[in-house]
LUMTI-378748 format. One record per residue (C-alpha): residue number from 1; x, y, z. Coordinates in pm, whole numbers. Layout:
REM residues N
{r NUM,{X,Y,Z}}
...
REM end
This chain:
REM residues 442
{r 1,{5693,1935,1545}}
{r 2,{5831,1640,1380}}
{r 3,{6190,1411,1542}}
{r 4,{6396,1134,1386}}
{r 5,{6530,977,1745}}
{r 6,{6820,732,1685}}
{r 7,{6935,506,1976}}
{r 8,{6887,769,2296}}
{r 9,{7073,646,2595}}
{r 10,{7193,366,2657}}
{r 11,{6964,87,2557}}
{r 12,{6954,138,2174}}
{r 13,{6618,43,2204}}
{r 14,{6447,242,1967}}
{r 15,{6579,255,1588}}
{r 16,{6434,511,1415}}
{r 17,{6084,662,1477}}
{r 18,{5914,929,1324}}
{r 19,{5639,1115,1538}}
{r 20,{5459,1423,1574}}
{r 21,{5456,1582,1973}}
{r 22,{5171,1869,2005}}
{r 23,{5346,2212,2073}}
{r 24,{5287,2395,2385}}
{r 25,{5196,2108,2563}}
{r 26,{5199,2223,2954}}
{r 27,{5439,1998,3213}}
{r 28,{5122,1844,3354}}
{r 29,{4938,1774,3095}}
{r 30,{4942,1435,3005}}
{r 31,{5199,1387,2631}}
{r 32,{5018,1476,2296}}
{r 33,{5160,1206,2078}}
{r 34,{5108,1060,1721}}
{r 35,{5332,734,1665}}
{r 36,{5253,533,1407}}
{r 37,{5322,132,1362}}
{r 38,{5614,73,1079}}
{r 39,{5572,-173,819}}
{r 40,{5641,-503,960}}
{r 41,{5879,-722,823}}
{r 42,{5703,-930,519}}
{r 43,{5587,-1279,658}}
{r 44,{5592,-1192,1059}}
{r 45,{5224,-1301,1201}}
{r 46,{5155,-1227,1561}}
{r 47,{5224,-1560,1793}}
{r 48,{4902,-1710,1878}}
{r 49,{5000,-1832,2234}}
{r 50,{5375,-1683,2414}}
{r 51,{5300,-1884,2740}}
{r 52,{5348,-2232,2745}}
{r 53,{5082,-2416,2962}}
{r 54,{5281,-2720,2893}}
{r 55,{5623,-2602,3124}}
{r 56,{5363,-2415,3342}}
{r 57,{5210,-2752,3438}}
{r 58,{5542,-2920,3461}}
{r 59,{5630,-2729,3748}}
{r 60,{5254,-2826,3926}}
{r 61,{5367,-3224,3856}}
{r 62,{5796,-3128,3936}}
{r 63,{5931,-3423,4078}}
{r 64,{6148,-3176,4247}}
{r 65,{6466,-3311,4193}}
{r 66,{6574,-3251,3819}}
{r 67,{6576,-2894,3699}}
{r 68,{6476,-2872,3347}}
{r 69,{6751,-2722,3067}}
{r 70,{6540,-2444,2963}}
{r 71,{6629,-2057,2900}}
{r 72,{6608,-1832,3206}}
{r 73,{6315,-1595,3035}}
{r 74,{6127,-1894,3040}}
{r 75,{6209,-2073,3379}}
{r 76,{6088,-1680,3538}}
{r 77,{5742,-1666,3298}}
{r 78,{5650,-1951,3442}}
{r 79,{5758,-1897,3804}}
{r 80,{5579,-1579,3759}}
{r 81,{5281,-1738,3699}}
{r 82,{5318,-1993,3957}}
{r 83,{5362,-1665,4220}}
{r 84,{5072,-1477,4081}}
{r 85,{4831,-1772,4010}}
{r 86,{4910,-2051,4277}}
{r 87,{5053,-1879,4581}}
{r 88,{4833,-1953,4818}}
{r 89,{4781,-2328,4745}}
{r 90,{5172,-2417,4623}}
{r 91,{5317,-2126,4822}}
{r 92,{5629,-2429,4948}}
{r 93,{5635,-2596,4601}}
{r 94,{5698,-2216,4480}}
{r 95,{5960,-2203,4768}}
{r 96,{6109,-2508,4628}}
{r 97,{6224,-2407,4297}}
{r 98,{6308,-2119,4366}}
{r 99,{6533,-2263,4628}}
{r 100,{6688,-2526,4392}}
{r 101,{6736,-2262,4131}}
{r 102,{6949,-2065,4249}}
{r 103,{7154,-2390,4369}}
{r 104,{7170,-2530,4068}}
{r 105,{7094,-2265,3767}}
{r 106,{7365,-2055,3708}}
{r 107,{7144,-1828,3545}}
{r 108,{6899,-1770,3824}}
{r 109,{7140,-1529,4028}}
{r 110,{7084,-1433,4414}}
{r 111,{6940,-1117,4263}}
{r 112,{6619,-1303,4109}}
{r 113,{6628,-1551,4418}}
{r 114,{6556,-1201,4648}}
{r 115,{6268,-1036,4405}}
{r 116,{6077,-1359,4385}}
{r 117,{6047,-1411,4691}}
{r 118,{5934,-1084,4756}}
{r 119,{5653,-1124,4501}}
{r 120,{5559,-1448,4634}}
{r 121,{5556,-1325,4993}}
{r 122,{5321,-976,4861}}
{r 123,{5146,-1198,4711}}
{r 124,{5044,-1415,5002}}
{r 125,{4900,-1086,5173}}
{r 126,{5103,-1136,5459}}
{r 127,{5024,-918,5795}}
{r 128,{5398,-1004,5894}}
{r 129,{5639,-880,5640}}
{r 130,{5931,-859,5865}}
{r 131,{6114,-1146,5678}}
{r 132,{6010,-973,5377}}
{r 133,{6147,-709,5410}}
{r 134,{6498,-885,5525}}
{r 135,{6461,-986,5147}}
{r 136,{6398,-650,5035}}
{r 137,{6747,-528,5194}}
{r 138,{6914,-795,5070}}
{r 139,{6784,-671,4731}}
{r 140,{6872,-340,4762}}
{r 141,{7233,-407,4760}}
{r 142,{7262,-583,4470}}
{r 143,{6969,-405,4280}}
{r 144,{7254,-223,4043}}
{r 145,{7303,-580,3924}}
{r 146,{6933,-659,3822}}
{r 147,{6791,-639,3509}}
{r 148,{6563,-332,3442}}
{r 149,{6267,-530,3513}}
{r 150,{6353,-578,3829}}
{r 151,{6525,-240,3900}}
{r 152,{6193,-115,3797}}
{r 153,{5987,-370,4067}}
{r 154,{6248,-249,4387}}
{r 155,{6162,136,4274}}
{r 156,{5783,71,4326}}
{r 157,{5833,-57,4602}}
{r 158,{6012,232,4790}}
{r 159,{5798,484,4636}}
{r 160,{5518,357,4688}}
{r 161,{5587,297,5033}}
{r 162,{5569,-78,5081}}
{r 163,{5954,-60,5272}}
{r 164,{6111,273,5384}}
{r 165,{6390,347,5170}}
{r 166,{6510,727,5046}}
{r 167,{6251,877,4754}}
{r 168,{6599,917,4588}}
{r 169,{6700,528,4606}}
{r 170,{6343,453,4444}}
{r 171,{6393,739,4190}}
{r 172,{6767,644,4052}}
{r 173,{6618,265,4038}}
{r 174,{6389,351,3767}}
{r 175,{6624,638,3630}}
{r 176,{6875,319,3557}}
{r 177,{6597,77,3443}}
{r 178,{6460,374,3197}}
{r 179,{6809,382,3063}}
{r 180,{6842,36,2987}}
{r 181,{6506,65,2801}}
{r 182,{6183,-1,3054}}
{r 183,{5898,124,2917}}
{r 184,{5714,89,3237}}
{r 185,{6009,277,3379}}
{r 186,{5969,539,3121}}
{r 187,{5641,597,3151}}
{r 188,{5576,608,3508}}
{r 189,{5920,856,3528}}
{r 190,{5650,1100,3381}}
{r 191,{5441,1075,3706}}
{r 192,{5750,1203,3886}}
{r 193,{5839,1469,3617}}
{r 194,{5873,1736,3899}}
{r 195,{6071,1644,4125}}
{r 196,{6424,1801,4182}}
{r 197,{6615,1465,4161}}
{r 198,{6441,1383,3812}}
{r 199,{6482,1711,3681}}
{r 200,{6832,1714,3762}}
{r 201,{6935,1304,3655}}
{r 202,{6673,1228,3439}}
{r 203,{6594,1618,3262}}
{r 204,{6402,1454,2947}}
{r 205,{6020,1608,2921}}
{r 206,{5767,1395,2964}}
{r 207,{5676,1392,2581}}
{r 208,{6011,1251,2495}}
{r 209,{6023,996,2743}}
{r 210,{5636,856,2646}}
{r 211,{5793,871,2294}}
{r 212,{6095,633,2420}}
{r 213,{5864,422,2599}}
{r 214,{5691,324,2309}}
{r 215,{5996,288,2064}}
{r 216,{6119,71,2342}}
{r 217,{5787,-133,2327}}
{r 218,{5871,-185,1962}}
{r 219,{6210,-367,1977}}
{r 220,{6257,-661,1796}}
{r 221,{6038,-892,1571}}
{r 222,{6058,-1142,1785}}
{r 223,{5742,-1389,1958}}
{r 224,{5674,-1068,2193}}
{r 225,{5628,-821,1961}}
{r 226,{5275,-821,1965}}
{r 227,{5232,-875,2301}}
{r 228,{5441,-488,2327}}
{r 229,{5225,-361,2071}}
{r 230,{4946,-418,2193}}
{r 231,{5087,-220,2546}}
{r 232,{5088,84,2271}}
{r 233,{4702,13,2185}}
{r 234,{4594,-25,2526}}
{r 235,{4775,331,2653}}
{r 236,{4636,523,2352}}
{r 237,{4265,352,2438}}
{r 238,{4336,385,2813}}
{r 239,{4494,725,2850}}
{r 240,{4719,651,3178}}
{r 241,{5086,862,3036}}
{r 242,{4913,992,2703}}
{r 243,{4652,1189,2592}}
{r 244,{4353,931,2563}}
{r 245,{4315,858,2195}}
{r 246,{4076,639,2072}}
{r 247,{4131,651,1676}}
{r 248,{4532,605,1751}}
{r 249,{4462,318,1958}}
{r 250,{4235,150,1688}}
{r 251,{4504,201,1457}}
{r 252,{4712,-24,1672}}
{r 253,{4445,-272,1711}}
{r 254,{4407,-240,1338}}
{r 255,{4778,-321,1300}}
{r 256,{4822,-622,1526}}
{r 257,{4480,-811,1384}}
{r 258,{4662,-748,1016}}
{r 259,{4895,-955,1157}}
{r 260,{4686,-1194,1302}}
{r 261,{4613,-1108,1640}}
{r 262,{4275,-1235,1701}}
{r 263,{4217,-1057,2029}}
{r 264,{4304,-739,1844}}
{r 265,{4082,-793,1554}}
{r 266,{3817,-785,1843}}
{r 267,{3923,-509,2022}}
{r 268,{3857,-284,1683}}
{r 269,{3491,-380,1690}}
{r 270,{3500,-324,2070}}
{r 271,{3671,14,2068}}
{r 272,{3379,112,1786}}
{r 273,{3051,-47,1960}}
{r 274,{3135,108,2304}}
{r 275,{3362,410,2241}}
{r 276,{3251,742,2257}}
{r 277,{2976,770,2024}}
{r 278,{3135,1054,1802}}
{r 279,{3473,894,1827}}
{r 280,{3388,583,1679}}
{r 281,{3384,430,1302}}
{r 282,{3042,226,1274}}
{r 283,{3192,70,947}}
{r 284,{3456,-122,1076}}
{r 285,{3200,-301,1352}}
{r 286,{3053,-508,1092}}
{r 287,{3402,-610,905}}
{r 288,{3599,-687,1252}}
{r 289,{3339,-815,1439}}
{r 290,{3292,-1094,1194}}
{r 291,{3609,-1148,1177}}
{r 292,{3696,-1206,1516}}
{r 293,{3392,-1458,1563}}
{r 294,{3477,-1658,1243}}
{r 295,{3833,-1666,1399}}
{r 296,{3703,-1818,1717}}
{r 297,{3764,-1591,1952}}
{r 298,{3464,-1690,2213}}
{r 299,{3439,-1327,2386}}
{r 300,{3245,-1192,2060}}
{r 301,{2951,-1374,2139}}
{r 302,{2904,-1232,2438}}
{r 303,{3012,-855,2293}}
{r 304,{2697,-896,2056}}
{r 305,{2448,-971,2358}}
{r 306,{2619,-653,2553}}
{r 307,{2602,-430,2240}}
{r 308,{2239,-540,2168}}
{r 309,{2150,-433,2571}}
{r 310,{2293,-153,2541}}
{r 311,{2018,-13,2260}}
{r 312,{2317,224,2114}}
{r 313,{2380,-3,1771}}
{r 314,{2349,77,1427}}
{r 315,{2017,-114,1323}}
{r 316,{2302,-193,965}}
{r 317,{2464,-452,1217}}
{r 318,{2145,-636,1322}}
{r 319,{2163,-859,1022}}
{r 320,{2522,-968,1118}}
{r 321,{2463,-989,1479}}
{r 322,{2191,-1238,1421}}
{r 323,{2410,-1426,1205}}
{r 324,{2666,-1460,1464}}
{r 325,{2381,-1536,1773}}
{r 326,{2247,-1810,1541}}
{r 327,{2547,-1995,1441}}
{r 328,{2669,-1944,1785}}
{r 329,{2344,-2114,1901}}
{r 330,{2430,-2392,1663}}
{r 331,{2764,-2459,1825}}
{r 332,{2565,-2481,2175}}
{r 333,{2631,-2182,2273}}
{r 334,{2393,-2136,2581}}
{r 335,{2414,-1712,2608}}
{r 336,{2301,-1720,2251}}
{r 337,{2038,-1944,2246}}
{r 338,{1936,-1807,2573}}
{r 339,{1899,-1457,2395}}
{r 340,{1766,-1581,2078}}
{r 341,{1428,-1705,2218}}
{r 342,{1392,-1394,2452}}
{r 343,{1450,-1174,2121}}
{r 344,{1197,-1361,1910}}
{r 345,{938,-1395,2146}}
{r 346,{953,-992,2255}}
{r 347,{1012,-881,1882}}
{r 348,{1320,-674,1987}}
{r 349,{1563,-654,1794}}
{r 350,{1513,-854,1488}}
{r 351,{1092,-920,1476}}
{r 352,{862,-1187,1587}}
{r 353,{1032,-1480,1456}}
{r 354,{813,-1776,1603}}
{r 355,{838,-2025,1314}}
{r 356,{1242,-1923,1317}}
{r 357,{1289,-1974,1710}}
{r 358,{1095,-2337,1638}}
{r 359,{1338,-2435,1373}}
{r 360,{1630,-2365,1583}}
{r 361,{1495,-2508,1904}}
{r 362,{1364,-2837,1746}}
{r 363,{1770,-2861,1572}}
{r 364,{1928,-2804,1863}}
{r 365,{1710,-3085,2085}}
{r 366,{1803,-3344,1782}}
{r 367,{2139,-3249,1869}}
{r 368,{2122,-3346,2239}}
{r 369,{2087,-3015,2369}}
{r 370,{1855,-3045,2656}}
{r 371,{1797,-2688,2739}}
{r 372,{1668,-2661,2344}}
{r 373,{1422,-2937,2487}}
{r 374,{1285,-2776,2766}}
{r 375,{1245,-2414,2613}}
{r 376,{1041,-2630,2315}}
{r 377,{835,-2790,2621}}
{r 378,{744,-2447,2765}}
{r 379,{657,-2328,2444}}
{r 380,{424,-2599,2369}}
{r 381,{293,-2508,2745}}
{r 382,{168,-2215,2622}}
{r 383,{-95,-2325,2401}}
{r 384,{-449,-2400,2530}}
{r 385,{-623,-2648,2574}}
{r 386,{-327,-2923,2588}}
{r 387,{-483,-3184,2390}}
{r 388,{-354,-3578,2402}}
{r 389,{-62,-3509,2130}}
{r 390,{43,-3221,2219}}
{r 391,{117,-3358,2556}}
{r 392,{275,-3639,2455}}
{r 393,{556,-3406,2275}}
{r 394,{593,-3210,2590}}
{r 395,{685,-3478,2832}}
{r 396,{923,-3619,2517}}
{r 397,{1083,-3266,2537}}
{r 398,{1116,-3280,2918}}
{r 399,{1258,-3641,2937}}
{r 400,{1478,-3516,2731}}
{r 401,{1562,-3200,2967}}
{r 402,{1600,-3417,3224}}
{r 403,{1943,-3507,3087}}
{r 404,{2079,-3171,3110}}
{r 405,{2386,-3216,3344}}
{r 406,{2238,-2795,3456}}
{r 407,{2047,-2851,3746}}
{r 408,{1829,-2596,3689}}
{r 409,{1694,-2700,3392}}
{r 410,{1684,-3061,3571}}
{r 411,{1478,-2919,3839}}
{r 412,{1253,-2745,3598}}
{r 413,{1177,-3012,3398}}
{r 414,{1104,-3235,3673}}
{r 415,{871,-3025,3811}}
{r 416,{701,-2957,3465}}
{r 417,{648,-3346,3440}}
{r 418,{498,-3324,3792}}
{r 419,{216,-3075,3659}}
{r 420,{129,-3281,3328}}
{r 421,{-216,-3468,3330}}
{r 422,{-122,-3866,3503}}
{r 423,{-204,-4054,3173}}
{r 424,{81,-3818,2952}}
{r 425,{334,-3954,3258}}
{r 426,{251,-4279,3204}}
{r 427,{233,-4272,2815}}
{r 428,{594,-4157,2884}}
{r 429,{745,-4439,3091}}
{r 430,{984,-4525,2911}}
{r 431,{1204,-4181,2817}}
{r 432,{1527,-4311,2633}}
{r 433,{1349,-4500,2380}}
{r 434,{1117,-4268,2345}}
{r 435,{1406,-4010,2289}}
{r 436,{1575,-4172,2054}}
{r 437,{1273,-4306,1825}}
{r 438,{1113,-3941,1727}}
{r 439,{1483,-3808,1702}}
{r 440,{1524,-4083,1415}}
{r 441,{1190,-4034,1324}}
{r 442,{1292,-3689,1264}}
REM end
């Protein structure tokens, strides 16, 4: 069954959308939905950062005295992530601003005053929450004034149990803050799609209002867009108000990294190297997972080394995964050089590749990397007898360990010296000039 929706309620949050809703989809059963991303707007790319660790630090260094001119969104994101990150250690400072906020913002109403200090005081894991929850009636009597965000946070609250209010009370909060376009509001209304007082304000099947959660995720082209989208992804890959869909949510994914989302880009390849093995689409591993390395996003390293222990890849990615392990190495990355001598040395999964490992050990200890140094010591270690020469490298290799700010691979090397014949110690007494002649030697 196919819908054009155009503005339902009133939050005209949702333009037009066209979907397709399962029929005879049963009251509990979670919504069988297919929405589709619309063409974006020629030229829009996905912001790379929304949060500003600039402001967020401001607030650590606030003189507090001035109040900075900035928009209220903004003054909120980061006194969000004040309460959330730094309670415990700047729970006064936190106090503080929000104190002289509502003194001297006009924005920051008595309303926002209330619910952050509510978060900040859950957030502290208090035993005693009877000031608390003198905040929390405070809030309640102005909560028709809040925006839906907020409306949203009181209602979990009371039904959740956290302060005794009426069911009802909690219920008509998120009613209102679905109205005014929540999607978290909308989509948890589904969990409550039974009761009496739902049925009888709300009255909207659970379908629709997953459908109107999403359009409201949409909105605008604005710096959040993606950020919303990516909401839609996660629910489709997550199944929490929708029937879990793992091909719907890649074509989110696939959406968002068109646009330049680099975590999303990743999350393709993710979705297809640890899915469900007959859900997933082994051709776009290769494409996306190359992509989101080149584009720098860190967490792909370690993705290869998880998909590799997991034995379920396609042996048609080995070639690229090696790629990325090596060049990764290169960079000093320590996971992947880590890996790369265990998988040479044990043949799994890309061969015996002594001569190979050698090569990128003997690069990496010209570059300064000291745990390239000691894994070239134990290597030479391994070869008997240890003649004159040979020694002579080794302790170079473990001088140059010794350097490695990982105390670990100090304490190894140190103790490697210790077991070398006295003469090779000796030979050795002098380990920085040492270093540096064979490197330029080299």
């Amino acid at each position: 069954m196919t819908y054009s929706l155009i503005q339902r309620l009133s939050g005209s949050f949702l333009s037009i959308a066209t979907f397709t809703i399962a029929p005879s989809v049963a009251l509990a059963e979670k919504a069988d939905i297919e929405f589709l991303p619309l063409e974006v707007k020629e030229g829009f790319v996905c912001a790379e950062n929304t949060s500003n660790q600039e402001s967020f630090e401001f607030w650590l260094g606030w003189d507090r005295e001035e109040l900075p001119d900035w928009a209220l969104n903004d003054v909120r994101r980061d006194l969000g992530r004040l309460i959330s990150h730094k309670a415990g250690e700047q729970s006064e400072l936190i106090k503080t601003i929000i104190s002289k906020l509502e003194q001297g913002f006009e924005a920051y109403e008595r309303h926002h005053a209330l619910v952050d200090l509510i978060k900040l005081d859950l957030q502290l894991t208090q035993s005693d929450l009877s000031q608390t929850k003198v905040y929390f009636d405070d809030a309640l009597q102005v909560a028709a004034s809040m925006p839906p965000v907020s409306k949203n946070f009181m209602s979990n609250l009371i039904l959740r149990k956290v302060f005794d209010a009426p069911a009802e009370t909690g219920l008509d909060l998120k009613i209102s803050a679905a109205n005014e376009g929540d999607a978290d509001a909308l989509f948890e209304l589904t969990n409550y799609q039974e009761h009496p007082f739902v049925q009888d304000v709300w009255g909207i099947n659970s379908e629709i209002t997953v459908l109107l959660a999403f359009g409201s995720l949409l909105g605008e082209y604005d710096e959040n867009y993606c950020n919303r989208a990516r909401k839609i992804a996660r629910e489709y890959a997550d199944g929490n108000f929708v029937k879990r869909d793992l091909k719907a949510s890649i074509v989110w994914y696939q959406h968002l990294a068109e646009l330049g989302d680099v975590s999303s880009t990743w999350k393709v390849a993710e979705l297809n190297m640890f899915g469900p093995k007959v859900e997933r689409n082994e051709a776009l591993v290769s494409d996306y997972l190359m992509k989101a390395y080149r584009q720098g996003y860190e967490p792909a390293v370690d993705g290869v080394l998880k998909y590799i222990k997991a034995e379920d890849y396609a042996r048609a990615h080995l070639p690229m995964m090696e790629t990325i392990l090596i060049e990764a190495a290169e960079k000093g990355h320590a996971n992947a050089l880590n890996a790369l001598v265990r998988y040479y040395k044990t043949g799994q999964p890309f061969g015996y590749q002594s001569e190979k490992l050698t090569q990128l050990l003997e690069r990496q200890y010209l570059s300064g990397n000291a745990e390239a140094a000691l894994q070239l010591a134990i290597e030479m270690m391994q070869v008997s007898p240890l003649k004159d020469d040979r020694v002579k490298k080794i302790v170079l290799y473990l001088e140059a360990a010794m350097e490695s700010t990982n105390n670990s691979t100090k304490a190894i090397a140190f103790n490697l010296l210790r077991s070398l014949p006295k003469t090779a110690a000796i030979d050795a007494s002098h380990p920085t000039s040492t270093i540096s002649s064979d490197k330029e030697a080299s």
